[in-house]
N, C-alpha and C positions, 0 to 999 in steps of 0.2 A: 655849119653849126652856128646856131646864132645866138644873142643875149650870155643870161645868165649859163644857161649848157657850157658856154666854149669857157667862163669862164670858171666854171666847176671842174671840168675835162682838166683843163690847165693846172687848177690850183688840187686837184686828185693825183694827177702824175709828178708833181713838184714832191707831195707828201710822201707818194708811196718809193720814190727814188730816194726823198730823205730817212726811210724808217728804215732802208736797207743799209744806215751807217750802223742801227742797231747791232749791227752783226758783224761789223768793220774791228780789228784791233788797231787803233789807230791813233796818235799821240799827237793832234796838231801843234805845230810853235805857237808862242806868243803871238807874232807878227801877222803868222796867217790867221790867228782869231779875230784879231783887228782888222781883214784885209778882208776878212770873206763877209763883217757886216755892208762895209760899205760897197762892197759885193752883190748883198744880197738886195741893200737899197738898191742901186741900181737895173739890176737883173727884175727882181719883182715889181719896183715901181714900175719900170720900163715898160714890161709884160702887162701888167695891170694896166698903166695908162693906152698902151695900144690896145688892148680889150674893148676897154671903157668908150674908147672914143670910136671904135669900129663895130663895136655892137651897142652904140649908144645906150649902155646899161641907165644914165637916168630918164630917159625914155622908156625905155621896159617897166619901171617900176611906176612910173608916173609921179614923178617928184615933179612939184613945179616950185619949190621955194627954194634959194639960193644958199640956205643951212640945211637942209634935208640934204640937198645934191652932195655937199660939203663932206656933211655925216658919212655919207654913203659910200664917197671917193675914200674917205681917209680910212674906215672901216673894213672897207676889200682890199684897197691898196697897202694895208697895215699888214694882213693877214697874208697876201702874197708877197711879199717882204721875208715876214717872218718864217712863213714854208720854203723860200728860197733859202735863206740861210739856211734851215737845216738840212736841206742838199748837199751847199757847198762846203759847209764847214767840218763834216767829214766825209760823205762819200767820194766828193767831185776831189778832195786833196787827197784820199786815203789811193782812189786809182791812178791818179797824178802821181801820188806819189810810189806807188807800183808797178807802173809803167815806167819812168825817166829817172826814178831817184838811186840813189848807189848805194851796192852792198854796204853795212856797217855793223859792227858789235855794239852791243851798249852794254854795263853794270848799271844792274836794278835791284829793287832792295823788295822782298818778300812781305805783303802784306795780310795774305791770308788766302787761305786753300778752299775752293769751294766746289761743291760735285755739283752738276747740274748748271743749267743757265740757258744763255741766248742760244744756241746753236751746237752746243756742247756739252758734252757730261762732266768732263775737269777743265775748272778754271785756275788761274790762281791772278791774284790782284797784287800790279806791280806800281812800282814809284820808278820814276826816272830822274837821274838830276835834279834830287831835290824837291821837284814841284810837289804842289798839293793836289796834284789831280793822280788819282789808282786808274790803271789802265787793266781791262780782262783778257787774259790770255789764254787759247783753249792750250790745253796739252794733250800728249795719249797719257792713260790711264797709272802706264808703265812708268812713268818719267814722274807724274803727279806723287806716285806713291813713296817717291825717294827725295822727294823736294823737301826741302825742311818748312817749318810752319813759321819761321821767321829767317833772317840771314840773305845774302845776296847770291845772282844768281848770272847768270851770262847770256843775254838775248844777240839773236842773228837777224837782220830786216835789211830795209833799207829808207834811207834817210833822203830826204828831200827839204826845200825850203819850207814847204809847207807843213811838215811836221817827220814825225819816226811813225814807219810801217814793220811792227814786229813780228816777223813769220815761225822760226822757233824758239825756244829755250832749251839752254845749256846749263847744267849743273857745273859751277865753280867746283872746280878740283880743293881738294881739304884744304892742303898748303897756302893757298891763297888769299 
């Protein structure tokens, strides 16, 4: 494959591996959101500059001024950057951390019951520790209809460095 092709093929399979965090429940750390830009710099510049230089993309386009070329490098290389991170910053950790990370419970607090969604008919939108980011979590239908519409709640996943993977919820018994 050569030029611009290989580098569409690349920068299309980067996107379409990223759009599948869409449907990830997935709660990265702090650490790894930090880890996986300079991640993604790497990864995609990397990828990008091997492209560039082996399909001689400013050749292909016919740039002969040394700010076109410029233009061109920082504008693809920017764009495969940024499709790399959204790779790694939840799919690449969300299976990482599905595969190696350890069973855990967590207390999450109830933000709001939704029918319908990514991949799912019942979600409900959860907080973890505090943070400010609402994490969607499918449920079956059965479990959704006795969840409360605020209150906290008991998830089962597993936990890894690069963040929490939550596979079910658990209704807090009353007492608690």
């Amino acid at each position: 494959m050569k030029g611009f092709n290989a580098y569409l093929m690349w920068l299309c399979a980067l996107a379409l591996f990223g759009a599948c965090g869409l449907y990830f429940s997935f709660y990265p750390s702090s650490a790894w959101q930090l880890g996986s830009v300079g991640g993604a710099l790497l990864l995609g510049g990397g990828l990008y500059a091997l492209l560039a230089w082996r399909e001689r993309l400013a050749v292909l386009f016919k740039l002969d001024s040394g700010s076109a070329r410029l233009y061109l490098h920082l504008t693809l290389g920017s764009l495969m950057a940024l499709v790399a991170w959204g790779a790694l910053n939840v799919p690449v950790a969300a299976l990482y951390t599905q595969w190696f990370g350890v069973d855990a419970e967590f207390t999450a607090r109830v933000l709001a019951k939704e029918e319908g969604g990514l991949g799912c008919g019942h979600r409900i939108a959860l907080v973890l520790d505090d943070q400010a980011v609402a994490l969607g979590v499918c449920v079956p239908e059965s479990l959704w209809r006795t969840l409360p519409e605020s209150g906290e709640v008991l998830l089962q996943g597993k936990r890894s460095g690069l963040g929490i993977s939550p596979r079910q919820v658990v209704k807090l018994p009353e007492g608690r």
